[in-house]
C-alpha positions as CSV (number, residue, x, y, z in Angstrom):
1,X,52.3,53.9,169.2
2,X,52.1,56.3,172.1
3,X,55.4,54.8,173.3
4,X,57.3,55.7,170.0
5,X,59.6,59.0,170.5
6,X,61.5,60.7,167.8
7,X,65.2,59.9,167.8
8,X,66.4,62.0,170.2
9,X,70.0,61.9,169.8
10,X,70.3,65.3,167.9
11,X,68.7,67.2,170.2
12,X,72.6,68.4,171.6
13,X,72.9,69.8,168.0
14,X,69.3,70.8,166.9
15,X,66.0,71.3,168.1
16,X,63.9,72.8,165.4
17,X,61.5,74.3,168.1
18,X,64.5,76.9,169.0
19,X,65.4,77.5,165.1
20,X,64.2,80.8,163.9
21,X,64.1,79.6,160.7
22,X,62.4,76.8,161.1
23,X,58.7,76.4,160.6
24,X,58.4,74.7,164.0
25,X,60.1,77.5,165.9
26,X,58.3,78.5,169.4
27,X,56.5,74.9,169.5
28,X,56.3,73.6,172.9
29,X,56.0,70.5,173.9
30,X,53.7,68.3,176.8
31,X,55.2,64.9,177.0
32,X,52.1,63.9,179.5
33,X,49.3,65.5,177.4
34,X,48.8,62.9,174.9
35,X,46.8,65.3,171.8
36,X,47.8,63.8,168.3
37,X,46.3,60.6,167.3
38,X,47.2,59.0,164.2
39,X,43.1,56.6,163.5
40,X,42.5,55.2,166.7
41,X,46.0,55.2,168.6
42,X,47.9,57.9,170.3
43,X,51.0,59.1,169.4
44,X,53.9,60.6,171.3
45,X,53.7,64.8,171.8
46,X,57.1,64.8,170.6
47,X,56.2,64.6,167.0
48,X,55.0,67.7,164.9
49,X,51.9,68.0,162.7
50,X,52.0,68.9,159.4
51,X,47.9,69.0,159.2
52,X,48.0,65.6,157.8
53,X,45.4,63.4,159.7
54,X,47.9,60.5,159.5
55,X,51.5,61.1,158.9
56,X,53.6,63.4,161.6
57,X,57.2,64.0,161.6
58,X,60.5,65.1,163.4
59,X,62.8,67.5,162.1
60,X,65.9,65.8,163.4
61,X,68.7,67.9,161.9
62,X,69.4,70.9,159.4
63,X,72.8,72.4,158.5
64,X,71.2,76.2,156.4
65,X,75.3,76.3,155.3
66,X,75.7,72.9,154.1
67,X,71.9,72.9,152.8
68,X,70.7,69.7,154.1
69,X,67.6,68.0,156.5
70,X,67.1,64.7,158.3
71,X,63.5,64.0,159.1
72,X,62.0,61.2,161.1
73,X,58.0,60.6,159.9
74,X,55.8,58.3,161.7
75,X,52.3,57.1,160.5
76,X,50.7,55.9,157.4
77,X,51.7,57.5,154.1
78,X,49.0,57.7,152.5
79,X,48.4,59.6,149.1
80,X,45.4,58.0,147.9
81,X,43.4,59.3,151.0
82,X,45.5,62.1,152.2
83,X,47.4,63.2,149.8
84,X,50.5,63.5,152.7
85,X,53.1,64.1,150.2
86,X,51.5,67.1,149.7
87,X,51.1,68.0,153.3
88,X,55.0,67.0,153.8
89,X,55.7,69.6,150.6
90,X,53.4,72.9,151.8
91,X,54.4,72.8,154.7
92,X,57.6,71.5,155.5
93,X,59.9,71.2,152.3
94,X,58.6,74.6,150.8
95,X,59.7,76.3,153.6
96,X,63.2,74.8,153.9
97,X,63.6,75.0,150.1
98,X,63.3,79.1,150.5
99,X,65.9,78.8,153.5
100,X,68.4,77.2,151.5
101,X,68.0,74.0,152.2
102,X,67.8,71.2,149.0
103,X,69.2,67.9,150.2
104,X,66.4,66.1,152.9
105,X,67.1,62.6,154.4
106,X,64.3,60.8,155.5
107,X,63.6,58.1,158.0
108,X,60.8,56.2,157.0
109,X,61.0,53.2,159.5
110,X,57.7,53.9,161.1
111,X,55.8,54.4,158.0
112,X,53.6,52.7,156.5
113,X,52.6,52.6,152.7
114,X,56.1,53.5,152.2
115,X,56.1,54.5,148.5
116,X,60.2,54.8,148.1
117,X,60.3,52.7,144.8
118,X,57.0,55.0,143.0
119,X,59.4,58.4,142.3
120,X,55.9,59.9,140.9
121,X,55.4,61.0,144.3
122,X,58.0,62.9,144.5
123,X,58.2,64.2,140.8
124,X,57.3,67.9,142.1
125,X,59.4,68.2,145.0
126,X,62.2,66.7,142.6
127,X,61.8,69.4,140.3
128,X,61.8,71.9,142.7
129,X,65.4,71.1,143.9
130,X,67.3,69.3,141.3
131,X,68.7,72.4,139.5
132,X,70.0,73.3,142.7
133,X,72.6,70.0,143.2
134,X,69.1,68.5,145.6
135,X,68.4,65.3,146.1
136,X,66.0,63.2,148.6
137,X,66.7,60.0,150.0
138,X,64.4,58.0,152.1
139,X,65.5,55.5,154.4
140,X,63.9,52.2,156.2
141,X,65.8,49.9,157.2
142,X,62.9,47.8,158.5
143,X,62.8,46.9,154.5
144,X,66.3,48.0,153.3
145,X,67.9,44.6,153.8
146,X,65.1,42.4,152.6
147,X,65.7,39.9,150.0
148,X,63.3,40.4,146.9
């Protein structure tokens, strides 16, 4: 896992750790000091903690005039142990919600437990944002193609 980076393609556009507004602003970075450990396995310093003890994430993108995030999480969603959704919600989406921002993309390809069919998960953070035109979408392709 140690080997796994965020998507790094963005970082021309966006680097939350130089956003003001972002709750990840001054954050540096030790690509050779390996710190976060998701179980047993270390994971890549790239990715930013949300206190959960098993799902991180990557704040790819966000557009404060258009209202909109893309978020890479890696890790093991886990609700029934961890309750990460909350994690993700205090304190990640609560802050973006207050800065304007109510449409969130997420990349889910490195997750596991992926609960993207269960909306009860997301009922809250649903009804936080719907009256203002929000919406969530998760993406993984790892399972967006499969047959059923």
């Amino acid at each position: 896992m140690h080997d796994i980076e965020p998507f790094f393609r963005w970082r021309d556009e966006y680097a939350a750790e130089e956003d003001s507004q972002s709750p990840f602003f001054g954050q540096t970075y030790n690509e050779f000091e390996y710190t976060n450990m998701i179980y047993n396995y270390y994971i890549h310093p790239y990715w930013d903690s949300i206190g959960s003890a098993t799902l991180y994430l990557k704040v790819l993108y966000v557009d404060y005039f258009k209202g909109y995030a893309l978020i890479e999480l890696i890790g093991e969603w886990n609700d029934c142990l961890y309750n990460d959704i909350m994690y993700l919600k205090n304190e990640l989406i609560n802050h973006m919600t207050k800065q304007g921002v109510h449409k969130f993309i997420l990349f889910c390809d490195n997750v596991l437990n992926f609960h993207g069919s269960d909306d009860c998960y997301y009922e809250e953070w649903w009804d936080d944002i719907k009256d203002d035109e929000g919406w969530i979408v998760m993406i993984n392709t790892l399972t967006m193609f499969r047959k059923n």
